[in-house]
C-alpha positions in Angstrom: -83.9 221.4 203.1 -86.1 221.6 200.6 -86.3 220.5 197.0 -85.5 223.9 195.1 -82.6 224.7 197.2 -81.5 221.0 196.3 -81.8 221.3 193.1 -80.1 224.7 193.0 -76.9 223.5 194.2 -76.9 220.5 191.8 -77.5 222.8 188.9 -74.4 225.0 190.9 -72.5 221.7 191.3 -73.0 220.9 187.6 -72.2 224.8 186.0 -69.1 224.7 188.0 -67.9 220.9 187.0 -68.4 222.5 183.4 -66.6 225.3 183.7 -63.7 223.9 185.4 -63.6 221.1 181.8 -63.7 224.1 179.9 -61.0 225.8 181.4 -58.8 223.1 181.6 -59.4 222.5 178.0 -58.8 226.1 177.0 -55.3 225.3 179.4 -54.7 222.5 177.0 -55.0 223.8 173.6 -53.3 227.1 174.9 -50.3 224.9 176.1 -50.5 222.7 172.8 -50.1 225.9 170.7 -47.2 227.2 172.6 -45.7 224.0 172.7 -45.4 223.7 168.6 -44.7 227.6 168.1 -41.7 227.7 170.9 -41.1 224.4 172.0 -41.6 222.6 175.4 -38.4 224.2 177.4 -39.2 227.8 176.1 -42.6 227.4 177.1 -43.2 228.4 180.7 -46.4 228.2 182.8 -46.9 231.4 183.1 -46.9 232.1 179.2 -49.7 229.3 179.3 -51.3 230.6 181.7 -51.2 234.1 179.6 -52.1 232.2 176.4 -54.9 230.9 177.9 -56.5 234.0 179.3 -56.5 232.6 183.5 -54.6 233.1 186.4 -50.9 231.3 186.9 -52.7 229.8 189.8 -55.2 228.1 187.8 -52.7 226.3 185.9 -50.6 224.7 188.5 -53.9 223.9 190.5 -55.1 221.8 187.3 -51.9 220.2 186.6 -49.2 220.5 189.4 -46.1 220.9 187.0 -45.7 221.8 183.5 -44.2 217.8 182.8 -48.1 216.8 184.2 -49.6 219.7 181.8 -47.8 218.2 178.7 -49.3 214.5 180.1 -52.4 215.8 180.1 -52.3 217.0 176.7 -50.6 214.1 175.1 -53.8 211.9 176.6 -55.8 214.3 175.2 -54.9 214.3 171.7 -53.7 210.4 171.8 -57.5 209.4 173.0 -59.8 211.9 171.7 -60.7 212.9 174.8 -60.5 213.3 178.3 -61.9 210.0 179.7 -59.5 208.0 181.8 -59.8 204.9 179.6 -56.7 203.5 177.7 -55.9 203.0 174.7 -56.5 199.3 175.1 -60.1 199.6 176.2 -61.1 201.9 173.6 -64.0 201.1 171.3 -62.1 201.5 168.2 -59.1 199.9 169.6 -61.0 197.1 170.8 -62.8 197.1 167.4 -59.4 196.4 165.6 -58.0 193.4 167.7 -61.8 192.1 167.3 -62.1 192.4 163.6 -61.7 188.4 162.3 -60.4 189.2 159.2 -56.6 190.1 158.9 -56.6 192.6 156.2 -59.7 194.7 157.4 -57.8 194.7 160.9 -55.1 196.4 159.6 -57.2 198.7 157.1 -58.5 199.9 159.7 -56.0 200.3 162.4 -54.2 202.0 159.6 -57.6 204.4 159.7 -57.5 204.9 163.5 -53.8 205.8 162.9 -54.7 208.4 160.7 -57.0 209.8 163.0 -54.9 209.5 166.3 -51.5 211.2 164.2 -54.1 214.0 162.5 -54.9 215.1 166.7 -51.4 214.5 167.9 -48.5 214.0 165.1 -47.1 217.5 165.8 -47.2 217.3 169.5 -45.2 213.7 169.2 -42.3 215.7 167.8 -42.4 218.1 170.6 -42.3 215.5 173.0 -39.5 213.6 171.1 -37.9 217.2 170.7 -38.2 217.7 174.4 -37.3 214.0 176.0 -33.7 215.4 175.2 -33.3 218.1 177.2 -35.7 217.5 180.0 -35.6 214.2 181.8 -39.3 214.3 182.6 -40.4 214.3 179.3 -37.7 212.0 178.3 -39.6 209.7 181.0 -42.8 210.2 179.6 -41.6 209.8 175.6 -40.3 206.0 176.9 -43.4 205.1 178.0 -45.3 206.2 175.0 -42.9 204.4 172.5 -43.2 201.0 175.1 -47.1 201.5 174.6 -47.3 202.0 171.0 -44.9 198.9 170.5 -47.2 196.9 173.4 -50.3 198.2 171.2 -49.2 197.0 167.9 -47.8 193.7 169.2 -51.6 193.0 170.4 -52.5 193.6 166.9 -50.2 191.3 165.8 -50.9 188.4 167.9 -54.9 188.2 166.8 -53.2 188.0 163.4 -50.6 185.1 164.1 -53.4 183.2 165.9 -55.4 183.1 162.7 -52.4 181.9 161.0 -52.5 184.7 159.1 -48.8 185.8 159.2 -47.0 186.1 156.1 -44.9 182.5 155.3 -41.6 183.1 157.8 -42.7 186.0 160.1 -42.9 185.5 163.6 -44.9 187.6 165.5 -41.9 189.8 167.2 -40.8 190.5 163.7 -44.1 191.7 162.4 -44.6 194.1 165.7 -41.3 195.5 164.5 -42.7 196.4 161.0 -45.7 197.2 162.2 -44.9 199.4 164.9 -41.9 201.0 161.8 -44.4 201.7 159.5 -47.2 203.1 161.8 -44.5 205.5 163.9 -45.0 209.3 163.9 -41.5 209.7 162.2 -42.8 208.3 159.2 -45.7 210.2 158.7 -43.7 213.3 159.8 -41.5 212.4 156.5 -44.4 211.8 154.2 -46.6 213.8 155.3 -44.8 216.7 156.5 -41.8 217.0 154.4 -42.7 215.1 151.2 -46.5 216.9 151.3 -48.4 213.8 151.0 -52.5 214.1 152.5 -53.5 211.8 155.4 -55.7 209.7 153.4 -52.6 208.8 151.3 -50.6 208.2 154.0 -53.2 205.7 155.3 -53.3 204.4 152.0 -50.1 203.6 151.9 -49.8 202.2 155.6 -52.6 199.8 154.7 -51.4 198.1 151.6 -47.5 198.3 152.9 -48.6 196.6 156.6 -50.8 193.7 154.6 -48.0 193.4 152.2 -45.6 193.0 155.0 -47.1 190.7 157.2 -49.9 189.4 155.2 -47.6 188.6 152.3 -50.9 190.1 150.5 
């Protein structure tokens, strides 16, 4: 075989690798518009599918069922991308539990919140929205919540190693807070109904966590 016909069906390989990202991504933000206009149980796959300009087909081959299509999304928006790496090994995840000084940590984990909730606040509320009436999604909203709490928790313990923690506080008490203060419900109330901006909500995240478990 010879090296331009090689090369032609890498550069094939390649266009069509791209083009299946791009569709899926179109499939994604078609779904996540949907999904906050109508709500998860009115939206059907077919009205994606419409939404997003392809064939029904196309969305069932990219994500089986519409409980893996809201997965996908929520991954999406939670990690900033499509990688398959977790929250956990995330750069700026992994920048937080490695910062040595306690009230820079939470500064900026309160920044990364920001960020994450600006992506994905109003998709949390579909999902909560939806984990009552559909049991997958239901599945899927326990898992995030057990993740978040596991998340913050790690947060928490680089903290109470440093001896850190505010005079009193163990480190199950200070997840608790933490996790409280940095939950989507709370920037749904101040940011959404109360009409603060996200910078003040980070604001006030920051000094309210070090105040809380800094005693700071």
């Amino acid at each position: 075989m010879s090296e331009g016909v090689k090369a032609t069906r890498r550069y094939d390989s390649t266009h069509r690798r791209e083009q299946a990202a791009a569709t899926r991504l179109e499939i994604l933000e078609a779904a996540q518009r949907l999904f906050e206009r109508d709500g998860y149980v009115a939206t059907t796959m077919a009205a994606v599918a419409a939404e997003a300009g392809v064939a029904l087909k196309t969305v069932y081959l990219a994500f089986e069922t519409k409980a893996g299509l809201l997965r996908a999304l929520w991954h999406l928006r939670l990690r900033g991308d499509e990688a398959d790496v977790p929250i956990a090994e995330r750069q700026w995840y992994r920048d937080v539990i490695a910062e040595p000084d306690p009230e820079r940590q939470l500064r900026l984990g309160a920044h990364n919140a920001r960020l994450v909730k600006e992506r994905a606040a109003k998709l949390m509320r579909v999902m909560r929205d939806a984990a009552g009436a559909d049991a997958h999604s239901a599945a899927l909203w326990r898992r995030i919540q057990d993740d978040f709490l596991v998340n913050q928790r790690a947060v928490v313990d680089t903290i109470e190693a440093k001896g850190a923690l505010a005079p009193g506080l163990d480190a199950a008490r200070a997840a608790d807070i933490l996790w409280t203060l940095n939950h989507p419900d709370v920037w749904h109330l101040l940011v959404g109904e109360r009409g603060w901006t996200p910078e003040q909500w980070e604001q006030w995240f920051a000094d309210t966590a070090c105040a809380q478990l800094l005693g700071r």
